[in-house]
N, C-alpha and C positions, 0 to 999 in steps of 0.2 A: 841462656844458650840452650839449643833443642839438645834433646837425649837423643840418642840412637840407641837396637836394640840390643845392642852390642854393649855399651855400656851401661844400661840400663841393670842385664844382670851385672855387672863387675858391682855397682849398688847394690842387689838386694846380695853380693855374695860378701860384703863389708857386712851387712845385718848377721848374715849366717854367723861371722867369726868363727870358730873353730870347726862349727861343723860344713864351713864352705868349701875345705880340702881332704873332707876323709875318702879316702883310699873307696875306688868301686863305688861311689856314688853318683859320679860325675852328668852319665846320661841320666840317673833318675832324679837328678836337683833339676838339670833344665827342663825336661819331661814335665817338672812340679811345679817350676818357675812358670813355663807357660802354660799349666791349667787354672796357675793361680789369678793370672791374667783375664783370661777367660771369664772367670767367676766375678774379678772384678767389675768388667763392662755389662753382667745380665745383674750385677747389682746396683751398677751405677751407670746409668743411663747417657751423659753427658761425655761419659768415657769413649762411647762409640764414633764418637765424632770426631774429626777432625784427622782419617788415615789419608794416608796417601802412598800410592803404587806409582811406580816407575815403569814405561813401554819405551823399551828400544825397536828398532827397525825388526830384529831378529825372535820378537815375543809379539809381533803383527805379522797377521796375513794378507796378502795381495789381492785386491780387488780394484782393477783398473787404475784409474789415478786414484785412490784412495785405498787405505786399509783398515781391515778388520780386526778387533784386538777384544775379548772375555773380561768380564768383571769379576773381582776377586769374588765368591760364592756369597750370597746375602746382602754384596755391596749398594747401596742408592747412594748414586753419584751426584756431588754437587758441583763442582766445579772441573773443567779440563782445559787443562795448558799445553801451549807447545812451547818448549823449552829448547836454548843450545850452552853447549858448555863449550863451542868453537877457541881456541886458542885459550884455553884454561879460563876462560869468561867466568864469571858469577852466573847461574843460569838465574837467576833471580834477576838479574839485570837485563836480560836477553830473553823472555819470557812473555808471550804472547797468549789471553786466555781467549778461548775459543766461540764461536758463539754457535746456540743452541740451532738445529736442520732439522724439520722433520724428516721421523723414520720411513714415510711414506713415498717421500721426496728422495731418498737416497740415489736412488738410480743417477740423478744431477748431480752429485757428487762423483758417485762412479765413474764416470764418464767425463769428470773433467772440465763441467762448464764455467766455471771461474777460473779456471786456468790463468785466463790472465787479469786479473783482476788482486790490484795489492789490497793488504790487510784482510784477504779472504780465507778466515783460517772457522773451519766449520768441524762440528759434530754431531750425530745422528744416534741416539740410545735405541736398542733393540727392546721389544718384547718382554715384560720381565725383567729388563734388564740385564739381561745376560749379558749381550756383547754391545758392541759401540763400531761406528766406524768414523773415522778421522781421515780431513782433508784439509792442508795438502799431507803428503806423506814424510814421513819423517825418515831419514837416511845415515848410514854409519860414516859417510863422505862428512858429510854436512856437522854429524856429530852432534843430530836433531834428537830429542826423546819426547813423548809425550807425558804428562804429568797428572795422573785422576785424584784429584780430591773427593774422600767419599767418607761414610758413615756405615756403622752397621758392627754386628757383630768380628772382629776382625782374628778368626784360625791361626793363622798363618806367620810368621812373622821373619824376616829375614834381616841380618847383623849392622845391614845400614839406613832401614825403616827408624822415621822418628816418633820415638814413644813422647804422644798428645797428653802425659800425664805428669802431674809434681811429683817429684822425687820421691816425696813419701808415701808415695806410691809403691815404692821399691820395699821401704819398713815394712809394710804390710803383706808386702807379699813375702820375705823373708819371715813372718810369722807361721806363715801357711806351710811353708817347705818346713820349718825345723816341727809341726804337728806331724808332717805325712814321714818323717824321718824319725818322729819319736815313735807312731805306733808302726809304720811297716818294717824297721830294720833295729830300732833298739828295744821295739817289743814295752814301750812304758807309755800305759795307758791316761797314767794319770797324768802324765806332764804332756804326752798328745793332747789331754782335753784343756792341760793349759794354755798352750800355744794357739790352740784353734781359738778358744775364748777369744783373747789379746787378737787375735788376726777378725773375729767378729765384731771388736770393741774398734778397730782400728778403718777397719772396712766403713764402717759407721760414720765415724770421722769424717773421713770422707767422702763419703756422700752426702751430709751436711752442708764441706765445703763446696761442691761440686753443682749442688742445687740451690745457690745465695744465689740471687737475680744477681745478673751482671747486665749493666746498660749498656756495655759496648759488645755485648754478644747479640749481634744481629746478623741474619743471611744474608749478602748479595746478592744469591741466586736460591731458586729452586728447582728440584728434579720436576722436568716434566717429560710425557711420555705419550703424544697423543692426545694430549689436552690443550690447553693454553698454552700460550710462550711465555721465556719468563718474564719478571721485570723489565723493564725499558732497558733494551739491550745498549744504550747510546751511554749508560752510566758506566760499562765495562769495554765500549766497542775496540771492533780491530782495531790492529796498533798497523803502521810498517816495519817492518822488520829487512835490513839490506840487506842480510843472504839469501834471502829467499824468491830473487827475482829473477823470475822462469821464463819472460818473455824476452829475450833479447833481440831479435832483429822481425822485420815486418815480412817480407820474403822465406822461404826457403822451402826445399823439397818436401813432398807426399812424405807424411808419418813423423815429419821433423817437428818435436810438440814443443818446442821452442819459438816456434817461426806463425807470428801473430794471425797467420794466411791460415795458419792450420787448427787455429782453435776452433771447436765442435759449435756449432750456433745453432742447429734444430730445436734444441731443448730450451734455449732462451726467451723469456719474454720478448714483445715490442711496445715501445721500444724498451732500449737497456746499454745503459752508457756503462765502459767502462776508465778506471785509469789506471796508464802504464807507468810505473816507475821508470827513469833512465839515468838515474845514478846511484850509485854506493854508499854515498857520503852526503854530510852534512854541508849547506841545506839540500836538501832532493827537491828534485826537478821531475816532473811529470806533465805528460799527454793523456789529453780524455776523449776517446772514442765515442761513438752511439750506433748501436745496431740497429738500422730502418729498414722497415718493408720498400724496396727500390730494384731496381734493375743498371742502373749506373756500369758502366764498363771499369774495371780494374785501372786505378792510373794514382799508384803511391805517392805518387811526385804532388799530385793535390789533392793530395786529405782523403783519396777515397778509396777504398779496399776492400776487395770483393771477395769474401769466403773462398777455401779449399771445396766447400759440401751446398756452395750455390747451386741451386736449381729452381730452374722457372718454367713451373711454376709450384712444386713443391716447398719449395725454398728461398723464395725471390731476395733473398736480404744482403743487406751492404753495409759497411763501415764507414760511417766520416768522421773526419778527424775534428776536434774541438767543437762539435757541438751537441 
């Protein structure tokens, strides 16, 4: 069962026993707890692996149809998900992992030109890695979040973050707080340098176990960033996901980004088929478009549908239905 970080200390504060309740400690135990952590992960290398941050709608910024969301400081991302917990779901169950866009390319995202196209769930890593932008967007309606699995030194830690480490992880770090408790506030040197010892003999241990080849430790993906793409994206590809279907009717007014007439087409390849979902439920049922260089006259009734942003001859392009 995963640990959170939450219960993580309530473990090393069983290690402390007596000294996990004394009086005016309280902020300088956790202070301790998470430097000790800290120290763990630049010891033990395997430790850094395997974080992962939660992005709700309200920790992204808006950038057209898509948004912008910061990586935790030192983060290299390896995997991102879209996730929902829609009527108390499993988001495990209901989890969609994303595939890699170039950062070059982003503006197609921006702009929404998968829009309607199912299982089109994209991400774009920034520069450095600093930030990322995600499409489609994820919403507090919807009760979508996105989910970064990453690597790296990891600062920060917040009470429902799951700690990627054995328990005994917690022992050891309970060694380190009763050293920094022996020489900063009872002033006894010499059982400071015992505690730290036991917390260096035990750190050890650890990293022993932590560096035994493991055959089933192998990556899915890799960070890339302006390089190659990753591995054969078809081993992880889009899934559908049935709330997430944004085209609903073929018709409808200027601005209506619902209304398949209005999806944005300059930016598209030709040709470039897409498919529409048009149910909820299981099994789903779908229609396949192709966007061709054509001049055809607008007539929904047989298969063919002329863009909102047609222009001839900037723009000459049509939609037919099923082929």
């Amino acid at each position: 069962m995963a640990t959170t970080w939450l219960q993580f200390i309530a473990l090393v504060k069983e290690h402390l026993t007596v000294d996990a309740n004394r009086r005016g400690t309280e902020t300088f135990v956790t202070r301790v707890i998470k430097n000790a952590v800290i120290d763990l992960q630049r010891f033990i290398i395997p430790y850094r692996d395997g974080h992962t941050t939660t992005y709700a709608a309200i920790d992204l910024d808006e950038h057209g149809s898509a948004q912008l969301g910061q990586f935790p400081s030192g983060a290299k991302p390896k995997a991102i998900y879209f996730q929902t917990t829609k009527d108390g779901a499993d988001p495990e169950c209901l989890r969609n992992r994303m595939d890699w866009f170039p950062w070059k390319d982003r503006q197609v995202l921006i702009c929404g030109a998968f829009r309607c196209q199912r299982g089109a769930y994209f991400y774009a890593v920034g520069p450095m890695a600093k930030n990322f932008i995600v499409y489609p967007k994820v919403s507090v309606d919807e009760l979508t979040t996105i989910l970064v699995v990453w690597e790296g030194l990891k600062l920060n830690f917040a009470d429902v973050d799951i700690v990627p480490w054995p328990d005994e992880a917690a022992e050891a770090v309970a060694f380190y707080v009763k050293a920094q408790i022996n020489l900063n506030i009872d002033r006894n040197i010499p059982l400071a340098q015992a505690n730290q010892q036991l917390y260096t003999l035990k750190r050890l241990s650890l990293w022993r176990d932590a560096n035994e080849p493991l055959v089933a430790d192998q990556p899915d993906d890799e960070f890339a960033d302006g390089g190659p793409l990753p591995p054969d994206v078809e081993q992880f590809g889009a899934e559908a996901i049935p709330f997430l279907r944004t085209i609903t009717t073929i018709e409808g007014a200027a601005g209506v980004m619902t209304a398949f007439v209005n999806v944005p087409t300059s930016l598209l390849p030709i040709p470039f088929a897409v498919v529409i979902q048009t149910t909820d439920y299981f099994p789903f049922t779908s229609v396949t478009w192709t966007l061709k260089s054509a001049t055809n006259a607008h007539d929904p009734a047989n298969g063919v549908v002329r863009p909102a942003d047609y222009s001839d001859p900037t723009n000459a392009r049509v939609w037919f239905k099923g082929t």
